[in-house]
C-alpha positions in Angstrom: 0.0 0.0 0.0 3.1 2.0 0.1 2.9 2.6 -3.3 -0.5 4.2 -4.0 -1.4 7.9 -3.8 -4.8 8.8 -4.6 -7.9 7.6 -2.4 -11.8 7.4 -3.0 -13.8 7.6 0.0 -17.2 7.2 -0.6 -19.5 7.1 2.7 -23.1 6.4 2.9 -24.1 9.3 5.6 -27.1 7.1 6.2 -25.6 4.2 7.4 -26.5 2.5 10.8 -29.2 4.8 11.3 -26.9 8.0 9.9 -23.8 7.0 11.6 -22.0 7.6 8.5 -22.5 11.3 8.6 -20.5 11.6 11.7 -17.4 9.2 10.6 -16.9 10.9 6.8 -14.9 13.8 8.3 -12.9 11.6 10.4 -12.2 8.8 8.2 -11.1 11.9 5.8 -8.7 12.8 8.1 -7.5 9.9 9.0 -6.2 8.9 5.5 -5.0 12.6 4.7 -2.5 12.5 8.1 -1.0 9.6 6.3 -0.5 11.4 3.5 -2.9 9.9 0.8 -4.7 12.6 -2.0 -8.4 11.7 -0.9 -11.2 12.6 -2.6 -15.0 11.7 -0.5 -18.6 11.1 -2.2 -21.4 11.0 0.1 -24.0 9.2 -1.6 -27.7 10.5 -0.9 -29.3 7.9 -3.2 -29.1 4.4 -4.1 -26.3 4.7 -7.5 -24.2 7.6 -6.3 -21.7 4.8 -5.6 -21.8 3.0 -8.7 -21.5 6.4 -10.1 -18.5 7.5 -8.2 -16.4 4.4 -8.5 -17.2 4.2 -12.5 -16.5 8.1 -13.0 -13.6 8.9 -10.7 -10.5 6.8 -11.1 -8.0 6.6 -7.8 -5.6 4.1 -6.9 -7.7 2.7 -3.7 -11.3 2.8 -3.0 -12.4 2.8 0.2 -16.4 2.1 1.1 -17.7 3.5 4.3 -21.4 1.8 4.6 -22.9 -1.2 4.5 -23.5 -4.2 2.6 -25.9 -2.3 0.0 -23.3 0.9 -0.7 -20.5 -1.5 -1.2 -22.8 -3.9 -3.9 -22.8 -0.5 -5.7 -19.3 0.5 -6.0 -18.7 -2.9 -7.1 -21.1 -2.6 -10.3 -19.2 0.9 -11.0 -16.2 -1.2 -11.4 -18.5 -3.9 -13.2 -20.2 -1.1 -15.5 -16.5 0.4 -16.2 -14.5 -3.0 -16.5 -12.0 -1.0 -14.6 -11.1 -2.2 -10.3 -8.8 -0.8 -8.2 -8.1 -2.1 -4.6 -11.5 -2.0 -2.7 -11.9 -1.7 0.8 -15.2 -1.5 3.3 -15.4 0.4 6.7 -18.4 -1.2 8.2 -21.1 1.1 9.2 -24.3 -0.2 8.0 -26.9 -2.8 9.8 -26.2 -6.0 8.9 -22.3 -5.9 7.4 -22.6 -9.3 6.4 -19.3 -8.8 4.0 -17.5 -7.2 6.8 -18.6 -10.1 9.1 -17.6 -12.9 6.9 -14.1 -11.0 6.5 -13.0 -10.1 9.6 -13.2 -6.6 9.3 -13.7 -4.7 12.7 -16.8 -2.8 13.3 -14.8 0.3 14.4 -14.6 2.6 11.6 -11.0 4.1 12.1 -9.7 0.5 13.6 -11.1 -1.2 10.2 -9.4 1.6 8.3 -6.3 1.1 10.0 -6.3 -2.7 9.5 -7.1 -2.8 5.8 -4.3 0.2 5.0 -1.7 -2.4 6.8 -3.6 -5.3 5.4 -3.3 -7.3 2.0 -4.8 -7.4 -1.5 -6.7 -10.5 -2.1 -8.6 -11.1 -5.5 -12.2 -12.6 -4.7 -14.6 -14.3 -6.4 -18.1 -12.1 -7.8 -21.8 -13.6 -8.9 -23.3 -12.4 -11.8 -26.8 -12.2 -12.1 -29.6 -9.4 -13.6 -26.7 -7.4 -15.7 -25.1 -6.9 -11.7 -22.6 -8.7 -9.5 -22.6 -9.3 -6.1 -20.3 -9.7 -3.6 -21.5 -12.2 -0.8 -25.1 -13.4 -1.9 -28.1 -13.5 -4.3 -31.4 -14.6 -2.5 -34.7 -15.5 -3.9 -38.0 -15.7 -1.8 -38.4 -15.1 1.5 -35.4 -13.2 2.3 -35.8 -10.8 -0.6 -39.5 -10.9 0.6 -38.4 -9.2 3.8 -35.6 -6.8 2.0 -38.7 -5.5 0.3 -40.9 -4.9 3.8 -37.8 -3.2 5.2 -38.0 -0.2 3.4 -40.9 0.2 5.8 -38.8 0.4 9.2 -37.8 3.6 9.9 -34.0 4.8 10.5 -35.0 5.3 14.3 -36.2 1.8 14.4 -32.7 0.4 12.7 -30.2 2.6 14.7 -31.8 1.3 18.0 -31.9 -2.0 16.9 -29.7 -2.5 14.7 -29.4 -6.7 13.4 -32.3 -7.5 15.6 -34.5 -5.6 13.3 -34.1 -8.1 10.4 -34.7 -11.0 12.6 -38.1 -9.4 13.9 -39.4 -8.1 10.6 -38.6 -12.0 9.0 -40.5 -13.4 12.0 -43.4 -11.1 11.2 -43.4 -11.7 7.6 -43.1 -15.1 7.8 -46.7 -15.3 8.8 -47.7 -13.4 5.0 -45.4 -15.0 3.2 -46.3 -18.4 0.6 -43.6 -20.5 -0.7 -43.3 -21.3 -4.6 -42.6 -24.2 -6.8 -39.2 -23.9 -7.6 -37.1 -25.6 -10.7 -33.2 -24.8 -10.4 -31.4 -25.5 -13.3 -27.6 -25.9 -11.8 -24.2 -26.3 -13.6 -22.0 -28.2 -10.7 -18.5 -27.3 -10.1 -17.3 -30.7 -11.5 -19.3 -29.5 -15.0 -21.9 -32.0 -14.6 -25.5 -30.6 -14.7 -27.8 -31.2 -11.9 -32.1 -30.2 -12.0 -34.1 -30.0 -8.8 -37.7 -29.5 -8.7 -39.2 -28.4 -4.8 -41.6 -27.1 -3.0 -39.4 -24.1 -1.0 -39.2 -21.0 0.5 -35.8 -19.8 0.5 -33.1 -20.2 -2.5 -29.5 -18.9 -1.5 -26.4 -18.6 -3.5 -23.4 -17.4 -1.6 -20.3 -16.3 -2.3 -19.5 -16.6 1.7 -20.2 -19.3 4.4 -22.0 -17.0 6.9 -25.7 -15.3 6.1 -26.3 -13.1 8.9 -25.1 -14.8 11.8 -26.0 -18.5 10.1 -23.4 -20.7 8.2 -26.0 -21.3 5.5 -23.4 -22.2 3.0 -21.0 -23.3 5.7 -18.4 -24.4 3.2 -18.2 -21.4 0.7 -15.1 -19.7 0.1 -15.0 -16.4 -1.8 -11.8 -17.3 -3.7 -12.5 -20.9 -4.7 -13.8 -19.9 -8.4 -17.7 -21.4 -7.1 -20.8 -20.2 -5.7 -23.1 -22.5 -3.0 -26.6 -23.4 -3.8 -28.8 -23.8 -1.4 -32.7 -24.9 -1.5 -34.5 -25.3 1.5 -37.7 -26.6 1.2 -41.5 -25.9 2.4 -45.2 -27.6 2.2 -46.2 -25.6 5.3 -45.8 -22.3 7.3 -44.5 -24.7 10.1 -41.6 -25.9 7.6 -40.3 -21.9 7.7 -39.8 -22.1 11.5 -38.7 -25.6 11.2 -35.9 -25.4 8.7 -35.1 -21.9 10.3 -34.0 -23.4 13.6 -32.2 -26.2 12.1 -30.3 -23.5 9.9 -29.6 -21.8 13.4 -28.3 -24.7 14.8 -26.2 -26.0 11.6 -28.2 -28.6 10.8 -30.0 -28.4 7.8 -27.1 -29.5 5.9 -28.1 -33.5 7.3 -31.5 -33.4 6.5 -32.3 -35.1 3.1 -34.9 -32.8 1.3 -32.2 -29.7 2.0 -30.0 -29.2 -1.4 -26.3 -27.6 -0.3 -23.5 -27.6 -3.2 -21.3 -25.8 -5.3 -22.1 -24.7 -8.4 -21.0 -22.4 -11.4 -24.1 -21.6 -13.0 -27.9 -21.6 -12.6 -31.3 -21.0 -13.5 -33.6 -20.6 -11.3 -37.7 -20.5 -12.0 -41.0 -20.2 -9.8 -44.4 -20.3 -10.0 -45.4 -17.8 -8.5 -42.7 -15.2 -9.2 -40.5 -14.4 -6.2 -39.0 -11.6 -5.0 -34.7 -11.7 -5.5 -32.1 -9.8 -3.6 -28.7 -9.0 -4.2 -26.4 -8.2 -1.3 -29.7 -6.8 0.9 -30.4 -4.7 -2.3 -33.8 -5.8 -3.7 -33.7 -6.7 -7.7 -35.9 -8.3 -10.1 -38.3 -10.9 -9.4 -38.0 -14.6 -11.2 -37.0 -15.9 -13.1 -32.9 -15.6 -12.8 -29.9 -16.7 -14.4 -26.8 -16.5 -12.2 -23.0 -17.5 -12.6 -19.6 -17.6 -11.1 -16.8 -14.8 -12.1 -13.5 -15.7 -10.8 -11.3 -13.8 -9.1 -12.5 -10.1 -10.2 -12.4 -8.1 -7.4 -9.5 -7.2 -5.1 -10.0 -6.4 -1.9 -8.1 -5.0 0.8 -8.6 -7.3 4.0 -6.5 -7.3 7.5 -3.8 -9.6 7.9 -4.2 -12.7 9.6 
């Protein structure tokens, strides 16, 4: 990191309830007392990011936010088929990347780690003319994205992760499963079709969802996604398969699909509601694939 000069700061001054407000200045600061030429967005609107990191080129990118500001400065890179060393300052609500990473939840301590950290080149999905770096979901979790835009900042800055769990509780209640067919290319290149009854499809780039090791095996560097299905016939099935997910065990029970794959197609009747890194995007049907090893990322040294 010696080498680089020119930064790109963009902070989300709404993230964690407008935390992010508070922490541009200081994070600004932070990098220019080391000497780095910094330049800062503030995004007001979902695309300011993209924007930013397509428009403005700079030797390092640093994202202070959450999950959602980050999944757009990665699809400025994606849009400009130009990257740069990317690195995210959690300050969001759920900072499921961040999580999965090791990345500490203190903005300056995160800064300070990644700037004395290493590049590694990860893994991206591709799906809807967007990547995404830790997870495409389709049903009930992009079900609940959707309601969230309903909870108020208040509501999120006081309860921060708890929210999600209480508003998928609620919704679960609303919510009807789909008949699903996944058309899957397996990382061996064999082709694979399941046909189910389910109420969650999840394909991670990372093992941990949340706070649960739905794809407990996923690596972001390993040149595959995980697939999984997990399956529902009743409203008791959602609480059912919920738990065992909670407790690591869905991954034993028979009807539960978990496995790496490098492409898919995935189709439902009804339509269902997909999200991309917490960002909501089209419904089904949806086409999704591996790319190896496009983005590198700045992450702290083991």
């Amino acid at each position: 990191m010696q080498d680089k000069q020119s930064v790109l700061l963009i902070v989300n001054p709404h993230a964690g309830g407008g935390k992010g407000k508070k922490w541009a200045p200081l994070l600004e600061s932070a990098l220019k007392r080391k000497g780095w030429e910094v330049w800062t967005v503030l995004t007001e609107r979902q695309g300011d990011a993209l924007f930013a990191a397509r428009e403005i080129e700079a030797d390092v990118v640093f994202v202070a936010g959450g999950d959602g500001v980050f999944h757009d400065t990665i699809n400025g890179f994606w849009q400009s088929k130009r990257v740069a060393p990317v690195g995210l300052i959690p300050i969001g609500t759920g900072n499921v990347f961040a999580a999965n990473m090791g990345i500490p939840y203190h903005p300056i301590e995160a800064l300070e780690k990644l700037l004395l950290g290493q590049i590694k080149w990860l893994d991206v999905g591709e799906a809807h003319g967007r990547i995404f770096h830790s997870s495409l979901g389709i049903g009930f979790d992009a079900y609940v994205v959707a309601q969230m835009e309903t909870v108020s900042k208040p509501q999120k800055r006081f309860l921060g992760k708890l929210v999600y769990f209480l508003q998928a509780i609620r919704h679960s209640l609303h919510y009807r499963w789909s008949s699903l067919k996944v058309y899957a290319e397996l990382n061996d290149g064999s082709n694979q079709i399941w046909e189910k009854e389910a109420w969650l499809v999840l394909v991670s780039n990372l093992p941990d969802y949340g706070g649960v090791k739905v794809t407990p095996n996923a690596e972001p560097d390993d040149g595959f996604l995980d697939l999984c299905i997990l399956p529902s016939r009743s409203k008791a099935d959602y609480f059912r398969f919920a738990m065992l997910g909670l407790l690591g065990w869905h991954m034993r029970h028979p009807e539960v699909v978990v496995t790496q794959i490098r492409s898919a197609q995935i189709y439902s009747e009804p339509p269902v509601p997909t999200q991309m890194d917490g960002e909501l995007t089209p419904p089904t049907p949806v086409t999704v694939r591996v790319i190896p090893k496009f983005l590198p990322v700045l992450l702290p040294s083991k």
